[in-house]
N, C-alpha and C positions, 0 to 999 in steps of 0.2 A: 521387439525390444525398443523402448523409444532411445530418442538420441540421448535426453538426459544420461539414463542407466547408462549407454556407454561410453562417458567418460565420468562417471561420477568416482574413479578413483583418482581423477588429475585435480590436480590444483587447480582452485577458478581464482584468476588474476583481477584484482584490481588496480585500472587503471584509467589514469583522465588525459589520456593524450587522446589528441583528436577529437577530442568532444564540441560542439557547437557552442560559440560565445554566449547562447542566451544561457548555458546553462552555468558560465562563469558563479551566480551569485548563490546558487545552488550549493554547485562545491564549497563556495566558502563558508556556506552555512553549514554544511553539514563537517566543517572541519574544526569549527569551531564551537556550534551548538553543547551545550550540557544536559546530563537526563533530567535534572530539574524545571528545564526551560522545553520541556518537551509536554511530559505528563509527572501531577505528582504520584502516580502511582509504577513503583519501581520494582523490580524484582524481588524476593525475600530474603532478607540477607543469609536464610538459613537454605538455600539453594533450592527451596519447592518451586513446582509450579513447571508445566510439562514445556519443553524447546521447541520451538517453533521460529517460522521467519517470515516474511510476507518480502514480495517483491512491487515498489515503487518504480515505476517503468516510463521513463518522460520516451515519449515519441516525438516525431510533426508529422501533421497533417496538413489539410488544406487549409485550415485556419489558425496555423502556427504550431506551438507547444501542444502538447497534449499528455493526459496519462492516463495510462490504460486500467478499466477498473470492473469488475464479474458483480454479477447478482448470485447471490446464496438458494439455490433451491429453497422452496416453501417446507419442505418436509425434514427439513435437519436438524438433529439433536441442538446445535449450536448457532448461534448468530441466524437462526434459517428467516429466506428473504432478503437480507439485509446486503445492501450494496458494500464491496471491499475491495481491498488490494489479492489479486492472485495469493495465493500460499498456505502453510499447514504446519502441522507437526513433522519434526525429524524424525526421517526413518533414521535406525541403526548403521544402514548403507550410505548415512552421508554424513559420518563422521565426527568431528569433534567437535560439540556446543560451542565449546570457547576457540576452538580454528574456523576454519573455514566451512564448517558442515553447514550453516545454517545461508550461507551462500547459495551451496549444491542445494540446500532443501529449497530456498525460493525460486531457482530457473526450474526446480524438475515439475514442483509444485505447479510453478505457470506454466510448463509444457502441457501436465494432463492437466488442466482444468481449463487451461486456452487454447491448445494444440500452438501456439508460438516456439517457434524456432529456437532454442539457447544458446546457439551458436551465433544468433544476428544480435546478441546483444550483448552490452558492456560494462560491466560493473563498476561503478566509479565511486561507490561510496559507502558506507554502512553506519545506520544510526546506531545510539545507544540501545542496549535492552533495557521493552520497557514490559511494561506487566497489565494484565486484564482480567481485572478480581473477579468478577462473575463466570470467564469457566476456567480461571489458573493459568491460562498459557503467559510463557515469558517469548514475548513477541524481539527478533530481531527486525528490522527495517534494513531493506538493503536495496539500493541504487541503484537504478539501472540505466544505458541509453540505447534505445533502439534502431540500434547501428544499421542493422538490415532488416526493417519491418519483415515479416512474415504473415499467414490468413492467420485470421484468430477466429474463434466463436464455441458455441460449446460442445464438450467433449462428453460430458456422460450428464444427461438431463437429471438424475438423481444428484447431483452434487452443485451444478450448477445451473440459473434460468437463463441467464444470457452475459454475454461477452460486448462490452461496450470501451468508446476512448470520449475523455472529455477534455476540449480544450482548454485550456491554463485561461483563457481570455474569459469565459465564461464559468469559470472558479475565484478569478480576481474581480468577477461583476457585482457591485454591488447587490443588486435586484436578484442576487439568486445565494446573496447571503443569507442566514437567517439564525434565531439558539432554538435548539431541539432541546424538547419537554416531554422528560419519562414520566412517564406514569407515577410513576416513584418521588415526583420531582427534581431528579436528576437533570441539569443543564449541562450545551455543551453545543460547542459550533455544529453547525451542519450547512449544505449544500444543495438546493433545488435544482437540476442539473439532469438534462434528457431522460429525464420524467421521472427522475428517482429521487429519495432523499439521504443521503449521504451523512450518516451521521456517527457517532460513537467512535472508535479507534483511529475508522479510517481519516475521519473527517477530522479528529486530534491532528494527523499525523499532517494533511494537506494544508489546514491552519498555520501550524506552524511554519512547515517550509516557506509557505508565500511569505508569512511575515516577518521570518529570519532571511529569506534573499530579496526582502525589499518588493516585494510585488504585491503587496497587498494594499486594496483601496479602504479609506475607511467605509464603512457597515455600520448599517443602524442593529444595534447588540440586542434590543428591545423588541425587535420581530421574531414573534415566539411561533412555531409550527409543534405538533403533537405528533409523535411517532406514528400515527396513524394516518400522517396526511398522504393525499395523491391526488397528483398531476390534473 
């Protein structure tokens, strides 16, 4: 049984005591942030669209902030390949969409697909729900700090290719900013970043934070990369 499963009938607390100053502007983003200023695409007012949560997880490293972020196995029905935040669909077992279920879903979520600890880590925060029209999920965001790093890497190679952390320093670099270009002609931030390209929800979601806590450098917006690109 992992450790998620057994406490997933306890309440998961959020809190920001003792959390490290750089992440001061963090919290205030996220306290004050609206879903409109996030993405415009928002959940349906007529409650479709299957629960789900992903887990945002600031670490440090050796070269400061960091957050931790999984490659999508090549073979997956959904987003496959595509670099992301830990996390998935709510089981039944964790409770109530609009409570705290979608909390339990994103540490249990990063347990099996990072093998990380959920007991060394802190919840400090939870964005709005937002939405991702291409496979329906209503995505929670939820905040984490990694109180007592734990190994990570990956846990069942059908679900995941690998387990990586990218530092905040090299996300606010300019030269590894760039807009990704669907096929579809789709635009939208993205991230050149320990050989991967970062783009779609995840890259929505890091977008934002830098530029609501103030840490983002200007980017030339006009450096276009093709979902196909690599390292």
């Amino acid at each position: 049984m992992s450790r998620a499963s057994e406490t997933r009938g306890e309440a998961v607390v959020v809190s920001k005591e003792g959390l490290p100053g750089w992440l001061d502007p963090v919290v205030r983003a996220v306290e004050t942030v609206r879903p409109r200023q996030l993405s415009r695409f928002l959940p349906p007012e007529d409650g479709a669209g299957r629960q789900s949560a992903v887990l945002v997880l600031f670490g440090e490293g050796e070269r400061g902030p960091e957050l931790l972020l999984m490659e999508r196995a090549g073979n997956l029905r959904s987003h496959a390949g595509q670099p992301s935040f830990p996390g998935g669909a709510l089981d039944p077992e964790d409770g109530d969409p609009q409570g705290d279920g979608p909390l339990r879903a994103a540490l249990r979520e990063a347990e099996e697909e990072t093998g990380l600890d959920p007991a060394g880590v802190q919840v400090f925060g939870v964005l709005p729900r937002l939405y991702i029209p291409v496979s329906g999920f209503v995505v929670t965001p939820v905040l984490g700090w990694w109180r007592e790093p734990s190994p990570v890497g990956v846990v069942d190679p059908n679900e995941t290719a690998r387990v990586f952390t990218v530092p905040v320093a090299d996300l606010t670099d300019p030269a590894n900013r760039a807009t990704a270009v669907h096929p579809r002609g789709h635009r939208g931030p993205a991230f050149l970043v320990e050989s991967a390209l970062v783009w779609g929800f995840t890259a929505g979601i890091i977008d934002r934070l830098l530029h609501y806590a103030g840490w983002e450098r200007p980017w030339d917006r006009d450096k276009l990369v093709p979902l196909d690109w690599r390292a």
